[in-house]
N, CA, C and O atoms as CSV, one atom per row, in Angstrom:
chain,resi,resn,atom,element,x,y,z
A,1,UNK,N,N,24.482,3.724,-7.034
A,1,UNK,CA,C,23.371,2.823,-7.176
A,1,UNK,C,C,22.827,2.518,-5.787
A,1,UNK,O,O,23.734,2.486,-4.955
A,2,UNK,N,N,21.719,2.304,-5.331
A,2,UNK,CA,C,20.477,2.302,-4.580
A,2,UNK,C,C,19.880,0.677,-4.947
A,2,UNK,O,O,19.445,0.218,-6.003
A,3,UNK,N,N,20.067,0.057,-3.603
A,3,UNK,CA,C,18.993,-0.855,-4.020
A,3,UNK,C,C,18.281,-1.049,-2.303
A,3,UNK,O,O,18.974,-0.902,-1.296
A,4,UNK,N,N,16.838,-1.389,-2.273
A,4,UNK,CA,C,15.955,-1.403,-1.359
A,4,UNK,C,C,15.236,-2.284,-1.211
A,4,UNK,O,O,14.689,-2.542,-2.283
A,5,UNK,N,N,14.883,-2.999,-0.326
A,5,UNK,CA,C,13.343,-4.255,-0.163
A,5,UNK,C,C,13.281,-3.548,1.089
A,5,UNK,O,O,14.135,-2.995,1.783
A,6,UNK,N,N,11.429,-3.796,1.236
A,6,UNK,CA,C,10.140,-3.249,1.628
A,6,UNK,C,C,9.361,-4.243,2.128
A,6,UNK,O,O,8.552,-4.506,1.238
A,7,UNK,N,N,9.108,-5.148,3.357
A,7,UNK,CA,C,8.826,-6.021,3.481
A,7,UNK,C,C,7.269,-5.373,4.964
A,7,UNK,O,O,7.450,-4.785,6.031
A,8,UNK,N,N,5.827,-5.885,4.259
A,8,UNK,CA,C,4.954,-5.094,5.257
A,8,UNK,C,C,4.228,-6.372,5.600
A,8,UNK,O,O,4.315,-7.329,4.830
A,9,UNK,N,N,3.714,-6.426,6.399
A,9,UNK,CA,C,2.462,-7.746,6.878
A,9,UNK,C,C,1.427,-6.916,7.461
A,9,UNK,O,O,1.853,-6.059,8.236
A,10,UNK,N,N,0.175,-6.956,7.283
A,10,UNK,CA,C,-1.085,-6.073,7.559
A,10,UNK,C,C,-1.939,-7.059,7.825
A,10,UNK,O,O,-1.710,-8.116,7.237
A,11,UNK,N,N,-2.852,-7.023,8.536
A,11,UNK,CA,C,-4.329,-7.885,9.237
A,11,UNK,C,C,-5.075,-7.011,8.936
A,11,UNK,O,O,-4.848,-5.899,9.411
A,12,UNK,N,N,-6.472,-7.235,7.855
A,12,UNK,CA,C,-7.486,-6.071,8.074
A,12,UNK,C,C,-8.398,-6.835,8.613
A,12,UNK,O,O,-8.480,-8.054,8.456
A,13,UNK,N,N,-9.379,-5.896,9.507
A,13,UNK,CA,C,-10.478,-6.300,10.215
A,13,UNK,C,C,-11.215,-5.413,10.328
A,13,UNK,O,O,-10.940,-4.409,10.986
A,14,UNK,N,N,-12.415,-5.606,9.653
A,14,UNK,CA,C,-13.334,-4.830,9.773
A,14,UNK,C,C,-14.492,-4.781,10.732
A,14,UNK,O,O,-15.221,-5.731,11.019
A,15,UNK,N,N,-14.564,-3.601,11.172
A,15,UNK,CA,C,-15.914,-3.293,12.258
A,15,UNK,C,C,-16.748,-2.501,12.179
A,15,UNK,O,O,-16.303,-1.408,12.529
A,16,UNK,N,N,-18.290,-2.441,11.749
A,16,UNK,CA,C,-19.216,-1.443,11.738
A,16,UNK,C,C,-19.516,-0.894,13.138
A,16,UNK,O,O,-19.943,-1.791,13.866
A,17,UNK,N,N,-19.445,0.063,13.624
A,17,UNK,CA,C,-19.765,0.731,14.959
A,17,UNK,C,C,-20.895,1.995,14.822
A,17,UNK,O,O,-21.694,2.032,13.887
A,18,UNK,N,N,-20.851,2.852,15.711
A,18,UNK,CA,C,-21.611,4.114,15.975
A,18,UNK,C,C,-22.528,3.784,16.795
A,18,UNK,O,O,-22.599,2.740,17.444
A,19,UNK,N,N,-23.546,5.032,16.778
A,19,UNK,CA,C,-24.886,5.252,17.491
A,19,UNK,C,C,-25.775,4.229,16.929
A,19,UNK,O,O,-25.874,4.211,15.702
A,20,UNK,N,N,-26.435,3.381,17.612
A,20,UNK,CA,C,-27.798,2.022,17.005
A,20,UNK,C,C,-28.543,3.118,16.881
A,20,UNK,O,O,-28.414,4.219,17.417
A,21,UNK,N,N,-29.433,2.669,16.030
A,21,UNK,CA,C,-30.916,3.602,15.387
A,21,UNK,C,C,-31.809,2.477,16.173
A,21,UNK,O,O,-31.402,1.470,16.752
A,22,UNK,N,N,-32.866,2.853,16.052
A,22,UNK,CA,C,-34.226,2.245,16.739
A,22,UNK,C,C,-34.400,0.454,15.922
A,22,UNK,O,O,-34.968,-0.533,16.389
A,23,UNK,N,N,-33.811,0.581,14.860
A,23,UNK,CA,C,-34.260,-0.744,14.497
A,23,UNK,C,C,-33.542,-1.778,15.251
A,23,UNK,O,O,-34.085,-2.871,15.413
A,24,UNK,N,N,-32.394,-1.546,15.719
A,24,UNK,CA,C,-31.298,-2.618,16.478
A,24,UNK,C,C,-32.205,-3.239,17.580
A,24,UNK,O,O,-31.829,-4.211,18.235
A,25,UNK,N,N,-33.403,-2.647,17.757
A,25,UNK,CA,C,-33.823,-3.236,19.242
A,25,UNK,C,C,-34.933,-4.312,18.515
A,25,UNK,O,O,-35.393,-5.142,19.299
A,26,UNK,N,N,-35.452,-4.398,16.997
A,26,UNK,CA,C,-35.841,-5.153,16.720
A,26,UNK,C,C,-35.135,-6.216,15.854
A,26,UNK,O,O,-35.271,-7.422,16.061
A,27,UNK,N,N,-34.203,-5.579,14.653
A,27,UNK,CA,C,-33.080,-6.511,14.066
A,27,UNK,C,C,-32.134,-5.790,14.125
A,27,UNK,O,O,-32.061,-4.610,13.784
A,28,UNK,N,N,-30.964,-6.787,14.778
A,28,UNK,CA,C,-29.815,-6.135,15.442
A,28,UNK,C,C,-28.712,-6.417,14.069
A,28,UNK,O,O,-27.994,-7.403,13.904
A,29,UNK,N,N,-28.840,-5.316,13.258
A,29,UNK,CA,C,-27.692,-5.072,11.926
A,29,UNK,C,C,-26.395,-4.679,12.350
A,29,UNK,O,O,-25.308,-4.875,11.807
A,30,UNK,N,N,-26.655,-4.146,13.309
A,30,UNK,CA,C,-24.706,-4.231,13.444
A,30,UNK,C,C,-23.667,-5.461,14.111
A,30,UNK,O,O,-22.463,-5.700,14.201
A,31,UNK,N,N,-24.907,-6.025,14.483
A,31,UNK,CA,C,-24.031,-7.878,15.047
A,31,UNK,C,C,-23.629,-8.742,13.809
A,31,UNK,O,O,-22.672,-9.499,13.642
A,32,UNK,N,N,-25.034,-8.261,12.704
A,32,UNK,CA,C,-25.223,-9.233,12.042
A,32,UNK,C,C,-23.845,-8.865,10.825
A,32,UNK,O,O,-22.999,-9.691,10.481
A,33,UNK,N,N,-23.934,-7.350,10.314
A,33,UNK,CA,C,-22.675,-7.375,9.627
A,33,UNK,C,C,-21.468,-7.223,10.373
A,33,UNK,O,O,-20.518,-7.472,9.630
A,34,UNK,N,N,-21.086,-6.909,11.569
A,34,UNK,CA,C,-20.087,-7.483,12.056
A,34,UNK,C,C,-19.828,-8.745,12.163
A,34,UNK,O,O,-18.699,-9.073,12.527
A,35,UNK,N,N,-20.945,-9.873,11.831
A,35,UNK,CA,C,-20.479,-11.162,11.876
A,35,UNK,C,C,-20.135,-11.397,10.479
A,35,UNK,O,O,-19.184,-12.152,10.271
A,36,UNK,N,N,-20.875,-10.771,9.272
A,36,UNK,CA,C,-20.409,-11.101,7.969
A,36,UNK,C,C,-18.883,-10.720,7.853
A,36,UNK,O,O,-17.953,-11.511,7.690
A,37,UNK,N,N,-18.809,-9.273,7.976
A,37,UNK,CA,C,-17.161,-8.716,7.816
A,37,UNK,C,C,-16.111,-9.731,8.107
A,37,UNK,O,O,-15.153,-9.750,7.335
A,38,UNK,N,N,-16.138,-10.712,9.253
A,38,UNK,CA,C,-15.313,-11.488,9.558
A,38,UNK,C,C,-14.622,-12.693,8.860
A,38,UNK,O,O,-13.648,-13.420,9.052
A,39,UNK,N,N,-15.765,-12.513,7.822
A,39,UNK,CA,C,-15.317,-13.374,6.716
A,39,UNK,C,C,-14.757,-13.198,5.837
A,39,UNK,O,O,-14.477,-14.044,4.987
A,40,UNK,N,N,-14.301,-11.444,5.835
A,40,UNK,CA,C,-13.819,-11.112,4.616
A,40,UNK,C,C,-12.453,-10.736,5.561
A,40,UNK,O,O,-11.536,-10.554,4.760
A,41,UNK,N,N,-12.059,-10.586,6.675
A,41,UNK,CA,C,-10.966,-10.519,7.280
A,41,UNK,C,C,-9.716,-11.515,6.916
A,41,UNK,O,O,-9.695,-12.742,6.823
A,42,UNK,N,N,-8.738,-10.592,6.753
A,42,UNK,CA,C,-7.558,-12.033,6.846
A,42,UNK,C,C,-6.401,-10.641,6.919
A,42,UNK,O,O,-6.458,-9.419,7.054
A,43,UNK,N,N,-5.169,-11.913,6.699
A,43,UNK,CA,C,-3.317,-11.108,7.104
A,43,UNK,C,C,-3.205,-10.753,5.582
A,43,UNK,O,O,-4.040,-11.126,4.759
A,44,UNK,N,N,-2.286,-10.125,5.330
A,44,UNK,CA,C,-1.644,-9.389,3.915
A,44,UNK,C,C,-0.472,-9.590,3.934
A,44,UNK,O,O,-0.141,-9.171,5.043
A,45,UNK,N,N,0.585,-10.034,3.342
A,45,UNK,CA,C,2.199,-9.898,3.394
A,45,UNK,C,C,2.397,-8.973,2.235
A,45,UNK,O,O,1.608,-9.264,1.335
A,46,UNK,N,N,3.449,-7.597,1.830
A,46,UNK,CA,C,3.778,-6.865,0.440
A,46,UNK,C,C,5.305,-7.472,0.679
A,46,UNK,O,O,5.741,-7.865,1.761
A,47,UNK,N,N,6.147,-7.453,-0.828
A,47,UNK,CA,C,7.119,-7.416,-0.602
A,47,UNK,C,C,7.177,-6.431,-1.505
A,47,UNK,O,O,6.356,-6.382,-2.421
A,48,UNK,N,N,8.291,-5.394,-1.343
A,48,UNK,CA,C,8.452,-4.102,-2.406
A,48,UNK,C,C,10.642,-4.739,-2.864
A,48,UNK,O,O,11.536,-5.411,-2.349
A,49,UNK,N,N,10.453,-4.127,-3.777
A,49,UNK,CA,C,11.753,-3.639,-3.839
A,49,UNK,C,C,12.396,-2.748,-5.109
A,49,UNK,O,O,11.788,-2.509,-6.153
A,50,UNK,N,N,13.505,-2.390,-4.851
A,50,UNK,CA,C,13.848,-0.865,-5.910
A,50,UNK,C,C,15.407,-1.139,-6.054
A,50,UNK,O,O,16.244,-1.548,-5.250
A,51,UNK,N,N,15.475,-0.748,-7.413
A,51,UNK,CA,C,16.688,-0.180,-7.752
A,51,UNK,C,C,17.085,1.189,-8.193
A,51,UNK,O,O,16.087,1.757,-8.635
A,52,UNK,N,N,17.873,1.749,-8.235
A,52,UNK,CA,C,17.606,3.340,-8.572
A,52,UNK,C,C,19.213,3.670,-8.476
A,52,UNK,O,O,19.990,3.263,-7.612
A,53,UNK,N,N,19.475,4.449,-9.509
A,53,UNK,CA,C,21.275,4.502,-10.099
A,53,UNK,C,C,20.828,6.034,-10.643
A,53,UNK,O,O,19.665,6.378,-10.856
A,54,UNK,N,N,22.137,6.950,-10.832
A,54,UNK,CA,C,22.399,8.222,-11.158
A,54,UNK,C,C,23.456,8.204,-12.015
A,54,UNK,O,O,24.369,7.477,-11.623
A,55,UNK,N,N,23.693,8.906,-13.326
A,55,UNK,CA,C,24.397,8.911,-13.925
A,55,UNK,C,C,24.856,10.915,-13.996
A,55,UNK,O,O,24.320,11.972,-13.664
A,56,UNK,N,N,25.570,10.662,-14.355
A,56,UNK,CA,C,26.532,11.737,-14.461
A,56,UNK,C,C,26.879,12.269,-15.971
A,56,UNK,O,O,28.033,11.924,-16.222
A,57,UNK,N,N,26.488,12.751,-16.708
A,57,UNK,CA,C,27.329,13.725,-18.176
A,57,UNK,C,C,27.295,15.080,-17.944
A,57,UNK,O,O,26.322,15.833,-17.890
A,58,UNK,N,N,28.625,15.335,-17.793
A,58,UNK,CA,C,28.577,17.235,-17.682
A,58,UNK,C,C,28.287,17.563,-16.495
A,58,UNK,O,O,28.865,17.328,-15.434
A,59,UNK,N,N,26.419,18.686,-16.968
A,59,UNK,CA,C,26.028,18.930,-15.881
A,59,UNK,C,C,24.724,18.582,-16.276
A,59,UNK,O,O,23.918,19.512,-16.229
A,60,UNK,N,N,24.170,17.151,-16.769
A,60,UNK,CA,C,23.208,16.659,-16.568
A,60,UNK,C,C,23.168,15.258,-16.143
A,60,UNK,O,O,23.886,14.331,-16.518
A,61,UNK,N,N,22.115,15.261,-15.216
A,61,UNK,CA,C,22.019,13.966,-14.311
A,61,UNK,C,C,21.067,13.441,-14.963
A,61,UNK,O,O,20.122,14.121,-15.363
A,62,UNK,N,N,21.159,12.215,-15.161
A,62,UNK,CA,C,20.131,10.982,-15.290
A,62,UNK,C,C,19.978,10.458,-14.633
A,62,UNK,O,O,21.060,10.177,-14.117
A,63,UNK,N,N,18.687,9.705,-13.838
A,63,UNK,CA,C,18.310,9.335,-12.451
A,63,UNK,C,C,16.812,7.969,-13.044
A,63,UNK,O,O,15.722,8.032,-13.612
A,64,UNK,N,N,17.574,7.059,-12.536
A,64,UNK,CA,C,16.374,6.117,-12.777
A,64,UNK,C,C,15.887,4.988,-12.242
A,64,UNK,O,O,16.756,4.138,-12.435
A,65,UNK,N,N,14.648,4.333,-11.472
A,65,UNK,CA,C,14.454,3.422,-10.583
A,65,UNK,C,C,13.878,2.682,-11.794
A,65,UNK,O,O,13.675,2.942,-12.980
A,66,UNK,N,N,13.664,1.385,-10.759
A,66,UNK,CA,C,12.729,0.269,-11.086
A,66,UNK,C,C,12.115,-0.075,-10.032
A,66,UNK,O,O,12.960,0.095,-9.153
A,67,UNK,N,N,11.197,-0.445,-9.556
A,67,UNK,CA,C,10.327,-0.580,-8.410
A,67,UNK,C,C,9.513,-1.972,-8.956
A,67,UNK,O,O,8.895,-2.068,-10.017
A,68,UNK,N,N,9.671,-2.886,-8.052
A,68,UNK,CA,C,8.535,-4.179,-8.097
A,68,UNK,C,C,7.914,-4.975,-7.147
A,68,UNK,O,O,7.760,-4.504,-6.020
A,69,UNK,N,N,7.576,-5.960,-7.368
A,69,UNK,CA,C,6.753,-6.132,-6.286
A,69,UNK,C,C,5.560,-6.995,-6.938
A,69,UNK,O,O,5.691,-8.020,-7.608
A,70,UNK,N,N,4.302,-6.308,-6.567
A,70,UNK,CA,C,2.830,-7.058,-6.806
A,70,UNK,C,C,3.114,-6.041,-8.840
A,70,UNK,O,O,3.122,-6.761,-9.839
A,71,UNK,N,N,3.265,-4.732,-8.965
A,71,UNK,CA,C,3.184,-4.229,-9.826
A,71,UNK,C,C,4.933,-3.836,-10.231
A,71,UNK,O,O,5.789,-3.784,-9.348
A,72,UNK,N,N,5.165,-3.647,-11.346
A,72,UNK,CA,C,6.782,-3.073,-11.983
A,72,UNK,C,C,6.162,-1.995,-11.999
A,72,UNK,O,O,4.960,-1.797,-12.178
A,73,UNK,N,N,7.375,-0.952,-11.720
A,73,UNK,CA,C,6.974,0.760,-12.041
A,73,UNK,C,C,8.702,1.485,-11.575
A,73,UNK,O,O,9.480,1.706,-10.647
A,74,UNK,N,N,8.416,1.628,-13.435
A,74,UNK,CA,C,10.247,2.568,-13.587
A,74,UNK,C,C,9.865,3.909,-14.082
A,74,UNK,O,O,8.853,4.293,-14.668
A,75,UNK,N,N,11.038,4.580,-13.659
A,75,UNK,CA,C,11.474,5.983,-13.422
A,75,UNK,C,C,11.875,6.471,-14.001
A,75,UNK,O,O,12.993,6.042,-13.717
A,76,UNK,N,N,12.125,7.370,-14.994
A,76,UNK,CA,C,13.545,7.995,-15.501
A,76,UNK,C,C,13.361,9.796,-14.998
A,76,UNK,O,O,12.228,10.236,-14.802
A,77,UNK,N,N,14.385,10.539,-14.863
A,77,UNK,CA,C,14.230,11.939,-14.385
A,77,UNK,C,C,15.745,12.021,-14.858
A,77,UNK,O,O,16.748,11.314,-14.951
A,78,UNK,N,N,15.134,13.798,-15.192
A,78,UNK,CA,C,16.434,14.758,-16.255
A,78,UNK,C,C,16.798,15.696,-15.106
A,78,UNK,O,O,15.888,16.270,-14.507
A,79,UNK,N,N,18.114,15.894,-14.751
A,79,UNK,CA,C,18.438,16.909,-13.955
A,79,UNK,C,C,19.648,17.764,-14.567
A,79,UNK,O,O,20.608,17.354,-15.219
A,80,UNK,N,N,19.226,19.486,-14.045
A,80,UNK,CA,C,20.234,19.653,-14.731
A,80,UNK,C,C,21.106,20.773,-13.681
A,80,UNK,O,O,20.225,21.326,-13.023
A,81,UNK,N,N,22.251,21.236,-13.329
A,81,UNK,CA,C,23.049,21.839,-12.589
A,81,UNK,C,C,23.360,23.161,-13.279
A,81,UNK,O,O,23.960,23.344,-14.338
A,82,UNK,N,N,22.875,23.948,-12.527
A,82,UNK,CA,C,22.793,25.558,-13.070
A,82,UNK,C,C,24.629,25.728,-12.507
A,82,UNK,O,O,25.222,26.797,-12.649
């Protein structure tokens, strides 16, 4: 048996850049949505975590997680030993 936590913290920040086109010298759009974006900026924390166990009959393996977090998402997988 397998068990795991996943712990991420992320900041997004967004920035429109490139080459200005001719209008910037009359309305300057890339100040102006770089000043909007800032409002949609902030930190992120994920926490993940998993369980995941193998079973044994014969010569077939059973293999199965659970994964959670923001979403649940389980596993099952057939293995078999030639």
């Amino acid at each position: 048996m397998i068990t795991n936590f996943i712990l991420n913290h992320s900041a997004f920040e967004y920035v429109v850049s490139g080459n200005k086109g001719s209008i910037e010298e009359v309305f300057p759009v890339q100040n102006i949505i770089n000043g909007l974006l800032k409002r949609v900026a902030k930190d992120k924390t994920n926490i993940l975590g998993e369980i995941s166990g193998r079973y044994q009959i014969s010569k077939i393996y059973l293999q199965s997680s659970i994964a959670f977090g923001k979403f649940v998402n389980g596993n099952i997988g057939v293995q078999y030993q030639f």
